[in-house]
C-alpha positions as CSV (number, residue, x, y, z in Angstrom):
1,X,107.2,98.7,101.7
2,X,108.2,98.3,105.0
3,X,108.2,96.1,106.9
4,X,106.5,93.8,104.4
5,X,108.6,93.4,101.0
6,X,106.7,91.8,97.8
7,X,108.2,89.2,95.7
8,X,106.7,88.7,92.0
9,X,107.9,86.3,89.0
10,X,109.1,87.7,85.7
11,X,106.8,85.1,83.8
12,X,104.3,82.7,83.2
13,X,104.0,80.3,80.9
14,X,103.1,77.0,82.4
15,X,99.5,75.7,82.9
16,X,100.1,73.9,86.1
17,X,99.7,74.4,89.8
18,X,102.8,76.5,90.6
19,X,102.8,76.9,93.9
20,X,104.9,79.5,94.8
21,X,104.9,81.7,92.2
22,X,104.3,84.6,93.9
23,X,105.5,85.0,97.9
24,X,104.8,87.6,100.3
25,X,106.1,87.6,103.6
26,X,105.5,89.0,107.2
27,X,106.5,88.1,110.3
28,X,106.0,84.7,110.1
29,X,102.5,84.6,108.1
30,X,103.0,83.6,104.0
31,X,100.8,84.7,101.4
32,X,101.0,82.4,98.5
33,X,100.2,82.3,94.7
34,X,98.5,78.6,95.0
35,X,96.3,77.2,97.7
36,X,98.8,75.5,100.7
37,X,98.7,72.8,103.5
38,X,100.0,72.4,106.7
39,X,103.5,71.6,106.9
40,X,104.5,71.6,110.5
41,X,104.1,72.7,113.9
42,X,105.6,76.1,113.3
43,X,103.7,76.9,109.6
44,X,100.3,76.7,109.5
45,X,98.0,77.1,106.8
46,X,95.1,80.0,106.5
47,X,93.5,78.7,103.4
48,X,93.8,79.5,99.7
49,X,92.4,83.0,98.2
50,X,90.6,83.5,94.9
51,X,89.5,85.8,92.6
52,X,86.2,86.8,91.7
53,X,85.2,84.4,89.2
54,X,88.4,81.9,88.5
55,X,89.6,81.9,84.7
56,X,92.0,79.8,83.2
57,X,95.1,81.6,81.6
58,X,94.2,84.8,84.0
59,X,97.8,84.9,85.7
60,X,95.9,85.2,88.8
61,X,99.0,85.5,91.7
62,X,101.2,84.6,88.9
63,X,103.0,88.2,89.3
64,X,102.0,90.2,92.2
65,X,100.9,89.4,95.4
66,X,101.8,91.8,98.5
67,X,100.7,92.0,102.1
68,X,100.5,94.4,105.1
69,X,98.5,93.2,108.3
70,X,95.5,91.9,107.9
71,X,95.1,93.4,104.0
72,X,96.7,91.4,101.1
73,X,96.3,92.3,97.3
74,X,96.5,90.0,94.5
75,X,97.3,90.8,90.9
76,X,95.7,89.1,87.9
77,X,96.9,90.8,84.5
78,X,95.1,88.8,82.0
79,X,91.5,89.5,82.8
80,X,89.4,90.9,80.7
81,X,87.1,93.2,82.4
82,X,83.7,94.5,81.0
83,X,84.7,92.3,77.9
84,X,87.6,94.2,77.1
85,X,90.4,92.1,77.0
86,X,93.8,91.6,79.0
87,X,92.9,94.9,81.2
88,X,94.3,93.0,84.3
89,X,92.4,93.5,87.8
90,X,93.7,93.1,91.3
91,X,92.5,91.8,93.9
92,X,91.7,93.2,97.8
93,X,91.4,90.5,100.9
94,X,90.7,91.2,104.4
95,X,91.8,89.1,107.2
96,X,89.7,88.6,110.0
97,X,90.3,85.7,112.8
98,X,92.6,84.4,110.8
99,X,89.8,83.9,107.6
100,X,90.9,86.1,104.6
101,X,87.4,87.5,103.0
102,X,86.1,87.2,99.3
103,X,87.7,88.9,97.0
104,X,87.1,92.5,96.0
105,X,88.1,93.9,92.5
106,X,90.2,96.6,92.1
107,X,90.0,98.3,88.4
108,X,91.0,101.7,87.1
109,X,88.2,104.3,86.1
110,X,89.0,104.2,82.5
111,X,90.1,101.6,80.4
112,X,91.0,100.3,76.7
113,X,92.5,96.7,76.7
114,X,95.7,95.3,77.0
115,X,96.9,97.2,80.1
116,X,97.6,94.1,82.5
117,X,96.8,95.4,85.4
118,X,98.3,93.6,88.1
119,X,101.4,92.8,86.7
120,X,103.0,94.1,90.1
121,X,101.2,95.3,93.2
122,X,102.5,96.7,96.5
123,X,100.4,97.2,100.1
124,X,101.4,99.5,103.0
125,X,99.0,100.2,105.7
126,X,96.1,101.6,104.3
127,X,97.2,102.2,100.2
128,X,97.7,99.5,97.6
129,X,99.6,100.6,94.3
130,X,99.1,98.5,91.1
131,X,101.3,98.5,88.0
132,X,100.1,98.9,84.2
133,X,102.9,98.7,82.6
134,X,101.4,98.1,79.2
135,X,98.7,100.9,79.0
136,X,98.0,102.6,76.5
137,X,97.0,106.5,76.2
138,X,95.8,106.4,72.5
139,X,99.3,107.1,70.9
140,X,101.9,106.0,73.3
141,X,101.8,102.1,72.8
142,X,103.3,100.5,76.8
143,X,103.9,103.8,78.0
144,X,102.6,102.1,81.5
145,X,100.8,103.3,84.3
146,X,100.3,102.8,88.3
147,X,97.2,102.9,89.8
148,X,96.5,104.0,93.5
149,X,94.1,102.6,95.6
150,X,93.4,103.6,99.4
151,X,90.8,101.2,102.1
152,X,88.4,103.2,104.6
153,X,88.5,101.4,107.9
154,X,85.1,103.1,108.5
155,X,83.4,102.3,105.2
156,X,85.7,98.9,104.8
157,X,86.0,99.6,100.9
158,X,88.7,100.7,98.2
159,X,88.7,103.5,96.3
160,X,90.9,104.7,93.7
161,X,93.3,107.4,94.9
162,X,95.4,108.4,92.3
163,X,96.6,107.4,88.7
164,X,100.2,107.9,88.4
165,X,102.3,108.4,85.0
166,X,105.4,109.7,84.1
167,X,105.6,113.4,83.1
168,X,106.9,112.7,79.5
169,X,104.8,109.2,78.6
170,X,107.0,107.5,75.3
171,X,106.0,104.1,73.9
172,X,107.5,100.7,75.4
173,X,108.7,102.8,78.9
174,X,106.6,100.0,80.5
175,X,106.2,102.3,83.4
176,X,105.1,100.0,86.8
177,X,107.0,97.2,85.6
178,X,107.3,96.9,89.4
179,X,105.9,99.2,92.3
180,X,106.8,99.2,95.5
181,X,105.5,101.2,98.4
182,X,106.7,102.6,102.3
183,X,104.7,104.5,104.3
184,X,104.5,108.2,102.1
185,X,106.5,106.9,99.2
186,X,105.8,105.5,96.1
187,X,108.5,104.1,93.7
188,X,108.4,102.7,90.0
189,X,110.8,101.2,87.7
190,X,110.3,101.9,84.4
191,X,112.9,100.0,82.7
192,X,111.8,100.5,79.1
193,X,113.0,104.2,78.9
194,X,115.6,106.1,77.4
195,X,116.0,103.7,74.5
196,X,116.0,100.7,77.8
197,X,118.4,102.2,79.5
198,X,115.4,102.8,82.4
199,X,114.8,104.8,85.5
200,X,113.1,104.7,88.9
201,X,110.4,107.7,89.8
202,X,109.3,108.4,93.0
203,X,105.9,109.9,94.3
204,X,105.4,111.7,97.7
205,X,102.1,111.9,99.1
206,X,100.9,114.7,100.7
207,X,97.0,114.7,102.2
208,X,95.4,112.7,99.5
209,X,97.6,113.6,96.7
210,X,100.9,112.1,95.1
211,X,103.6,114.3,93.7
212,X,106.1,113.1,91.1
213,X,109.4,113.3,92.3
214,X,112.9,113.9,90.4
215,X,113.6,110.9,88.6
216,X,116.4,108.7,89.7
217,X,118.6,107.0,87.1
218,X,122.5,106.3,87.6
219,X,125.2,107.7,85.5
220,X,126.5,104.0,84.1
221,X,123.8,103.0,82.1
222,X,123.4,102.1,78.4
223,X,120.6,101.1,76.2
224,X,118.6,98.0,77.4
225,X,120.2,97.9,80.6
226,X,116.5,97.6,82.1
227,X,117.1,99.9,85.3
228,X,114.4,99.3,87.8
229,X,113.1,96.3,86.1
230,X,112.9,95.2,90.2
231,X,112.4,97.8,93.4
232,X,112.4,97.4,96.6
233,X,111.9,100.0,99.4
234,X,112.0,100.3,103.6
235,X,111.6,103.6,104.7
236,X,115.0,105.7,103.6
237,X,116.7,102.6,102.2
238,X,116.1,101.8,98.6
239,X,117.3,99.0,96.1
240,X,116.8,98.7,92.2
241,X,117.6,96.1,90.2
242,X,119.4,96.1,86.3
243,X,119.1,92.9,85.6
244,X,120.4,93.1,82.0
245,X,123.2,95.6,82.3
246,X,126.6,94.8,81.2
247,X,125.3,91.8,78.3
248,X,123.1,90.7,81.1
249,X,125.5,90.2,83.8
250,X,123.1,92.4,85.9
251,X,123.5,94.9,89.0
252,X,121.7,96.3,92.0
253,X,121.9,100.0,93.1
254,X,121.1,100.9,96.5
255,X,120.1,104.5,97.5
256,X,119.0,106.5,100.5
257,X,117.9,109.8,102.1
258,X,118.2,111.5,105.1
259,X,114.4,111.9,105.3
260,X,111.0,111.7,103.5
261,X,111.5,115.0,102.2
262,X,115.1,114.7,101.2
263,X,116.8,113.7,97.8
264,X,117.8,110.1,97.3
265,X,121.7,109.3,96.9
266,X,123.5,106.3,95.8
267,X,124.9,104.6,98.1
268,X,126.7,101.6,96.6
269,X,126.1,99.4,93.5
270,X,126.7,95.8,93.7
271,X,127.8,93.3,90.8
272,X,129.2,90.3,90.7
273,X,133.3,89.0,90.1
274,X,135.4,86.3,90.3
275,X,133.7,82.8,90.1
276,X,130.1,84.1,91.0
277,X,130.2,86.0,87.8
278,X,131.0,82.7,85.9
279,X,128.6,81.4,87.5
280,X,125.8,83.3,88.0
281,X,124.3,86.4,85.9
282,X,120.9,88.7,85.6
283,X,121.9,90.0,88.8
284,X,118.8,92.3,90.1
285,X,116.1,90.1,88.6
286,X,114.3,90.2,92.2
287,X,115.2,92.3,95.0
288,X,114.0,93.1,98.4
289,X,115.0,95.3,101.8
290,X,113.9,95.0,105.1
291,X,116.6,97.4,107.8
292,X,120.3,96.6,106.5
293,X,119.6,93.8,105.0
294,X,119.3,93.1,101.1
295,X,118.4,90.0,99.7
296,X,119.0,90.5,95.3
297,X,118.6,87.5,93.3
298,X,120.4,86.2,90.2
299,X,120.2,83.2,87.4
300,X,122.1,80.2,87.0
301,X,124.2,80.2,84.1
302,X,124.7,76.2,83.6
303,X,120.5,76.1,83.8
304,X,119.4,79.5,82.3
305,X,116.8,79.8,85.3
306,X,116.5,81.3,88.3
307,X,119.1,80.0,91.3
308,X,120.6,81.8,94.3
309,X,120.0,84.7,96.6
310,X,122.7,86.8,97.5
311,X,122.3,88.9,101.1
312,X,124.2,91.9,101.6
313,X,124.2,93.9,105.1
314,X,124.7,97.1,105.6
315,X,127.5,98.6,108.4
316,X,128.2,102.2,108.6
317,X,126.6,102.9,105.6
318,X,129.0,100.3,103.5
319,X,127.4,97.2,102.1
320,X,129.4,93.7,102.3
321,X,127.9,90.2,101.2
322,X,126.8,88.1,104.5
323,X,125.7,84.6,102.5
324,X,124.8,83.0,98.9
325,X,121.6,81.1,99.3
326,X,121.6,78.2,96.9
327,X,118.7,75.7,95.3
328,X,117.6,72.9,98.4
329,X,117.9,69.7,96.8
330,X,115.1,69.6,94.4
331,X,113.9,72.5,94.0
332,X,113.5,74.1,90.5
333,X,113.4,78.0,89.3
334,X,114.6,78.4,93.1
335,X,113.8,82.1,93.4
336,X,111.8,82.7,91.3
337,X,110.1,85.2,93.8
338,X,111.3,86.5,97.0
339,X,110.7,88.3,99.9
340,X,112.1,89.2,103.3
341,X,111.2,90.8,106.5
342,X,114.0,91.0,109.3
343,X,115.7,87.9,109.5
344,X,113.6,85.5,107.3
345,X,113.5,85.1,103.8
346,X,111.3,82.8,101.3
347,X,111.7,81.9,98.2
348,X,109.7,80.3,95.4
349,X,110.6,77.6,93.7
350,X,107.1,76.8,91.0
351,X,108.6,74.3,88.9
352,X,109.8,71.7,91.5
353,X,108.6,68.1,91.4
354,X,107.2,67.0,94.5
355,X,105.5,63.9,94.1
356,X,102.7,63.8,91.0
357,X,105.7,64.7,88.2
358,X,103.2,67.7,87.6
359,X,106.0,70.5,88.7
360,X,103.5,71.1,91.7
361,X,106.3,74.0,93.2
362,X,107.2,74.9,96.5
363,X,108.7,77.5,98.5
364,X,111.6,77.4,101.1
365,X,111.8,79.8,104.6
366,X,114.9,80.5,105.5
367,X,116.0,82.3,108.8
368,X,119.0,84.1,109.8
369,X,120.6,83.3,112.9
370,X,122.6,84.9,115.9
371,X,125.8,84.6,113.6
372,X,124.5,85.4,110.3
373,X,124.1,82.3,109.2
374,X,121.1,81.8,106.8
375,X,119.6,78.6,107.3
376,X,116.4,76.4,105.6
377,X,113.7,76.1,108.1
378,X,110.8,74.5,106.0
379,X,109.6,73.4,102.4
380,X,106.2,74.9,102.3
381,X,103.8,72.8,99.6
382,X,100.2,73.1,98.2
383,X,97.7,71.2,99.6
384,X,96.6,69.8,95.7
């Protein structure tokens, strides 16, 4: 999305506050997974959002949360709705003065169970996308799904737009494992097909409708290499991760066009060597673009969790790393989510310890400065 750029978490499976599971960023304003406090002069609370009716084990925030002006939408995939179990909802909010409004649902037409809804969500301007990954037609078990939904400024309410698929639906393609959205364009990772080799498809929308696009899918890849298990997009510029390529070393493809109405290219792939191989692997687990700037996140090897951000800019159409963005003292699952717009980036950090021994998390802003120098401006916490 542009210029907004959604972070989301792989997982869940802790009971506890977590804040900062889920991070959303733009120009200056933070959308969290968790309620949050003041912190300082500079980063300022606007309150905690909720769902509809609050559930226990619901994963509400837990994946995707994304943002664009005054509209944010929350994901919660493990709601059942109408009884029906694990069909996932998201959530739209409204901001107004500075107040973001109740919750309104957002649920596909038609529905069986088990479709986590939610799982990933995108917001640009006036349309919402929201991943399925695990719906179900009747004899395709995961084949996935992504739901659109569009906001009338007139009526202020959300209607679904379109329900997106790929054009051949197999079982486990877990298409909408993550969505991402910019301005006319809709892209989805669908890491689960070709035997998990994966691919990325775009939509183009036209009026009211969204056409399938060619699907992208680089010439590399081998079974269970999980292409496009993360996307990112800013207007021409877009980045997918393959996190488990290469015995899970990982990578991150970049591609772009010319225009909206132009192919998309590669224009570089980036993997890792020398000691930050050693060191680091899962490279693509999160990614995010905002201009020339990519921000693609990768595990810790020693720890087996999530660790460091590594920022690549773009010059002349030729991508070079700027910075590696290590864990602050402390924190835990450092990047866990992430997101960046211009010249900041935050990152989550759920499990961290701050004072109750409860892993309460956290999640560090960082901003770039004049030289390129990436530097930690805050620890942002939950109120309780």
């Amino acid at each position: 999305m542009c210029p907004n750029i959604v972070a989301r978490r792989a997982s869940s499976r802790r009971s506890m506050t977590l804040f900062g599971v889920g991070v959303q960023l733009i120009v200056g304003i933070i959308v969290f997974g968790s309620g949050t406090r003041e912190v300082d002069a500079a980063w300022t609370s606007q309150g905690a959002v909720d769902p509809v009716a609050p559930a226990n084990n619901n994963m509400f925030a837990m994946e995707g949360v994304a943002i664009s002006g005054d509209l944010a939408i929350v994901g919660e995939p493990m709601r059942a709705v109408s009884s029906v179990s694990n069909t996932g909802a998201a959530y739209a909010f409204k901001r107004s003065s500075g107040t973001w409004s109740s919750a309104v649902a957002l649920t596909p037409t038609a529905y069986v169970g088990g479709e986590h809804l939610g799982m990933a969500v995108d917001i640009d301007g006036y349309y919402a996308v929201v991943g399925a990954q695990n719906e179900n037609d009747g004899s395709t078990p995961n084949a996935g799904a992504a739901h659109v939904f569009v906001y009338d400024v007139g009526t202020q309410a959300w209607t679904v737009s379109a329900k997106l698929v790929a054009s051949s639906r197999n079982s486990a393609d877990s298409f909408g494992s993550d969505v991402a959205i910019s301005g006319d364009t809709i892209v989805i990772g669908v890491p689960g097909s070709s035997s998990g080799s994966g691919q990325v498809i775009p939509f183009e929308r036209s009026g009211t409708s969204w056409s399938r696009q060619t699907a992208i899918a680089p010439t590399d890849l081998s079974a269970n290499d999980g292409f496009g298990n993360a996307v990112a997009i800013d207007g021409n510029t877009m980045i997918v991760g393959c996190g488990s390529q290469n015995s899970g070393a990982g990578a991150a493809y970049i591609y772009t066009r010319s225009s909206a109405t132009s192919a998309w290219t590669q224009e570089q792939k980036i993997t890792l060597s020398g000691a930050d191989a050693s060191n680091y692997d899962e490279l693509g687990a999160r990614v995010a673009v905002s201009g020339d700037t990519v921000a693609i996140v990768s595990r810790r090897i020693a720890t087996s969790d999530f660790g460091a951000v590594f920022v690549y800019t773009r010059t002349s159409g030729s991508w070079s790393r700027q910075t590696l963005i290590t864990p602050p003292t402390g924190a835990v699952e450092f990047a866990d989510s992430m997101a960046l717009n211009g010249d900041l980036l935050v990152a989550g950090a759920p499990d961290t310890d701050l004072t109750t021994g409860n892993a309460e998390g956290a999640a560090y802003v960082f901003q770039r400065d004049s030289s390129g120098n990436w530097n930690q401006l805050v620890r942002l916490e939950a109120h309780d």
